[in-house]
Backbone bond lengths (Angstrom), bond angles and torsions (degrees), N, CA, C in turn:
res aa  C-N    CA-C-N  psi(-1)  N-CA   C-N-CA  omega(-1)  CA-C   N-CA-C  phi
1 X - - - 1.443 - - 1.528 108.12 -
2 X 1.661 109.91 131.65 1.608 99.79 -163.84 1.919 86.31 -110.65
3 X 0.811 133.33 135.16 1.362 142.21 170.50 1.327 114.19 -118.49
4 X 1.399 139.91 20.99 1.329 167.67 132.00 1.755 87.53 90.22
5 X 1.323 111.88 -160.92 1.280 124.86 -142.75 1.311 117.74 -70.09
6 X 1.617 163.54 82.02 1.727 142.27 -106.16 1.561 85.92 -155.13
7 X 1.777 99.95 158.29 1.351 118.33 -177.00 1.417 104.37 -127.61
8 X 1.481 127.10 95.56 1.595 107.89 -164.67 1.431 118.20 -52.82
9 X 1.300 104.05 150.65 1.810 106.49 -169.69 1.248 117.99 86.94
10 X 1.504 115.34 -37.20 1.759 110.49 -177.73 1.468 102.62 -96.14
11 X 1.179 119.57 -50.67 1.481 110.85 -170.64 1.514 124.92 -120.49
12 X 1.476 103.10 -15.57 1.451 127.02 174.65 1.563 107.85 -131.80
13 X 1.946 96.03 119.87 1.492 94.57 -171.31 2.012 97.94 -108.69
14 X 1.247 118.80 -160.26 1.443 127.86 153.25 1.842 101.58 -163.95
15 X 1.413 87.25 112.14 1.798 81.83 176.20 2.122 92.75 -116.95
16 X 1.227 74.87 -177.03 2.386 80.80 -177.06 1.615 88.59 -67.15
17 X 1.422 110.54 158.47 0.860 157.57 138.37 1.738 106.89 11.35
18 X 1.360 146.18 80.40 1.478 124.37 178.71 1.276 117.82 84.63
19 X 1.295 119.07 -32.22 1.637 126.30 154.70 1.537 132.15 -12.73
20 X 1.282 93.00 -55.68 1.491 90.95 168.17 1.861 117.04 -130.53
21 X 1.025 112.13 140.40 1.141 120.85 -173.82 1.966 126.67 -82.74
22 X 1.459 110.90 -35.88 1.854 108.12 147.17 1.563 97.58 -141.71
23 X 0.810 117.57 158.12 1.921 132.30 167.92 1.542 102.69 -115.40
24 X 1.129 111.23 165.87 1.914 121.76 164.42 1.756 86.39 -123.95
25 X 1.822 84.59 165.72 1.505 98.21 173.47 1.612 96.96 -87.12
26 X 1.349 127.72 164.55 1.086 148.24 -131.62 1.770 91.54 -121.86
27 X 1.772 106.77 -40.44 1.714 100.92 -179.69 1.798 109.18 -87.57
28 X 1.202 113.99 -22.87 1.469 115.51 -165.53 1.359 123.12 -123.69
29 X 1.684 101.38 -9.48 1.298 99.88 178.50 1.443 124.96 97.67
30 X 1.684 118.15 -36.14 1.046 124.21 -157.48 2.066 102.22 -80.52
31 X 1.483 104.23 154.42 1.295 96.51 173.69 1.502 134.81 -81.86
32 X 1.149 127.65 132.50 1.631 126.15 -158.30 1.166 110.23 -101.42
33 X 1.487 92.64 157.48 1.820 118.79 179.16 1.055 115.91 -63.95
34 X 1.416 124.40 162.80 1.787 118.64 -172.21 1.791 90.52 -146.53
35 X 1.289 106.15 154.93 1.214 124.53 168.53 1.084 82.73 -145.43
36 X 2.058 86.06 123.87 2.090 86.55 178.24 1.540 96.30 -112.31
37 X 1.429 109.80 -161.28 1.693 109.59 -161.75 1.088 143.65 34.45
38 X 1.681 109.58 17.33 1.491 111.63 -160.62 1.941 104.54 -97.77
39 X 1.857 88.90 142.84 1.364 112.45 -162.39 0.905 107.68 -83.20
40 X 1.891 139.44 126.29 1.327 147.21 -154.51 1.105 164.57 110.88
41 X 1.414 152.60 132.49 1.176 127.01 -162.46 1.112 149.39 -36.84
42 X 1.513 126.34 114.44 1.324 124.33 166.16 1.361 139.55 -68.20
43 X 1.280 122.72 -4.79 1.362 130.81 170.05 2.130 111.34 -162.07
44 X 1.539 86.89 171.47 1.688 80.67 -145.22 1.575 104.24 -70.77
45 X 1.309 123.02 -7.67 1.548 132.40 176.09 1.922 96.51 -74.37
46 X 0.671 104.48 4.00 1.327 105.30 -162.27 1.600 118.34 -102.24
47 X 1.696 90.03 -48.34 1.718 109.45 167.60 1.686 100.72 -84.62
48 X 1.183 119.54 -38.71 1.304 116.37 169.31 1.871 116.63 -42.18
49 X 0.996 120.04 -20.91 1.676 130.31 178.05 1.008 116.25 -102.16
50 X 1.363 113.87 -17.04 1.503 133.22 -168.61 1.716 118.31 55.24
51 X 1.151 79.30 58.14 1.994 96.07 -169.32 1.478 99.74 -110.36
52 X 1.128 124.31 160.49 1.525 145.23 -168.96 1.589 126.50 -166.15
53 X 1.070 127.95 149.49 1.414 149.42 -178.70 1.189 139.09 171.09
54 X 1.471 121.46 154.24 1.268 118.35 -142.86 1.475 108.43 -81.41
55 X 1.665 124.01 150.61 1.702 128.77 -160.30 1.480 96.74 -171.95
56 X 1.349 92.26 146.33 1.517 94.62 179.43 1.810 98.82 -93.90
57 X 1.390 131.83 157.22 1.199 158.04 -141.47 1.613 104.46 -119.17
58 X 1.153 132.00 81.95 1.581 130.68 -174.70 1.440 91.79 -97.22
59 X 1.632 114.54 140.48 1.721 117.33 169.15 1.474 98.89 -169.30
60 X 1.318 123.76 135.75 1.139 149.36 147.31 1.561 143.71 -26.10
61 X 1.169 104.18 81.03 2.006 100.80 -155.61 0.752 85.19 -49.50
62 X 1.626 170.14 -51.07 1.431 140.85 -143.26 1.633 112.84 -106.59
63 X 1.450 114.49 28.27 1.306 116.46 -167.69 1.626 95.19 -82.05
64 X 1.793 148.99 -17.76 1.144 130.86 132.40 1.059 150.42 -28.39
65 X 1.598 124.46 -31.67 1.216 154.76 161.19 1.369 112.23 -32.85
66 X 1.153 139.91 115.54 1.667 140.73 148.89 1.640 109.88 -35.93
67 X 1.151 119.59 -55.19 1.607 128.21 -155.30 1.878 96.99 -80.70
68 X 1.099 94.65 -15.41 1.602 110.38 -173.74 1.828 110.70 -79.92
69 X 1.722 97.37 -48.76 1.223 109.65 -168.80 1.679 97.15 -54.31
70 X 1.661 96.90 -37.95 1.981 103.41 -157.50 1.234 108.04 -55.72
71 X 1.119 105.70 -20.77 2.240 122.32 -166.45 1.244 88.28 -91.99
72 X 1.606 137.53 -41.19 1.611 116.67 -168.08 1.679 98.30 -70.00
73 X 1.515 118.45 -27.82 1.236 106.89 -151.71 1.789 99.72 -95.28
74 X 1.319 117.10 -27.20 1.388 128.68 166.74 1.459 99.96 -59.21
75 X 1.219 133.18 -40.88 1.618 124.06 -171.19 1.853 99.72 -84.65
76 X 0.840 117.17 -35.18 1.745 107.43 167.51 1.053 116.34 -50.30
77 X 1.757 114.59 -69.06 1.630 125.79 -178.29 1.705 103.37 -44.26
78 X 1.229 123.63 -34.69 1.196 114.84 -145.97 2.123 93.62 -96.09
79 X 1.348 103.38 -26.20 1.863 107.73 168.46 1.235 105.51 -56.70
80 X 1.871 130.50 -61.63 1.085 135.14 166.61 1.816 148.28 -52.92
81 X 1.727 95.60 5.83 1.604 97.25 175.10 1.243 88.87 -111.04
82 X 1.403 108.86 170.84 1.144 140.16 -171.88 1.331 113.87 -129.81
83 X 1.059 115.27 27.61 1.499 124.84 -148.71 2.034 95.21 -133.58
84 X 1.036 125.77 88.80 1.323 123.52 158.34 1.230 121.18 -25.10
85 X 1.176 126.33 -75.64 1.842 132.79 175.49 1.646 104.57 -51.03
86 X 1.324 121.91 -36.75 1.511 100.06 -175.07 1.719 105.14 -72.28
87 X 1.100 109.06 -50.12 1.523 134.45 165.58 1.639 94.93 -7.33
88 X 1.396 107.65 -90.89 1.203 110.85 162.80 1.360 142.70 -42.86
89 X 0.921 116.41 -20.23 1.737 113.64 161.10 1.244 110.68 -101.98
90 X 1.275 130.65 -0.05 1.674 134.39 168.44 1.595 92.82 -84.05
91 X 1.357 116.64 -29.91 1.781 115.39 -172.89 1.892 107.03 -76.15
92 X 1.392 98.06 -12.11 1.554 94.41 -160.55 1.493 93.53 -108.73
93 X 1.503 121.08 -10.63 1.604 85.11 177.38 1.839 92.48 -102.40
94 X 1.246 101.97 -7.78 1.530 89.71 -174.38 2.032 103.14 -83.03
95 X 0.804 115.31 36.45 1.723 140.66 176.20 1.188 98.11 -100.31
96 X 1.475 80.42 -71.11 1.813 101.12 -166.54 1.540 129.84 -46.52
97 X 1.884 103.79 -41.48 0.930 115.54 -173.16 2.227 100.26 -78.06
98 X 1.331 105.25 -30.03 1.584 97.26 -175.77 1.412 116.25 -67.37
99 X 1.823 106.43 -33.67 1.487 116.67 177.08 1.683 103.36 -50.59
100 X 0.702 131.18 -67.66 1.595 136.12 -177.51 1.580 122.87 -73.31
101 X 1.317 111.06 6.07 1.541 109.50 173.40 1.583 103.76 -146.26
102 X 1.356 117.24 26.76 1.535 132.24 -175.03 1.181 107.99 -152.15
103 X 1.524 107.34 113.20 1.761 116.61 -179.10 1.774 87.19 -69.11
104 X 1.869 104.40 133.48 1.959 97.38 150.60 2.039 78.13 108.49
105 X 0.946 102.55 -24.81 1.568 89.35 -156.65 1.638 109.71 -86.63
């Protein structure tokens, strides 16, 4: 299953089984796809053991998207400063970028 390019937590989640009922993506807002019951690792220490169990599958229809990727990677940079003022101008183009690639926004 290719679910194109994902940042766990921002755009690709895995919670148990039925747990949650809709999620949004974390960079765009929009609400995400689920593949539930699916058999397998949730993180790469995980496939690294070759261990598995069952999780439902959260991902982002627009996680293909170029303009999409810029928001996963603007929402990282923006977890990792420490910096208030950058904070804020990492908040304003990632606005910017939803205003123009998000009907409503």
């Amino acid at each position: 299953m290719n679910i194109g390019g994902k940042w766990e937590g921002i755009n690709i989640l895995h919670t148990d089984p039925g747990a949650e009922e809709s999620l949004s993506c974390k960079a765009c807002g929009m609400e995400m796809e689920v593949h539930r019951s699916v058999i397998g690792p949730t993180q790469r220490f995980e496939a690294m053991a070759e261990k598995e169990h069952e999780h439902d599958l959260w991902f982002c229809v627009n996680n293909r998207l170029d303009w999409h990727a810029l928001l996963v990677n603007l929402s990282v940079e923006q977890s990792v400063t420490s910096s208030p003022s950058l904070k804020a101008f990492i908040q304003q183009d990632m606005n910017e970028i939803k205003a123009e690639h998000i009907a409503g926004e």
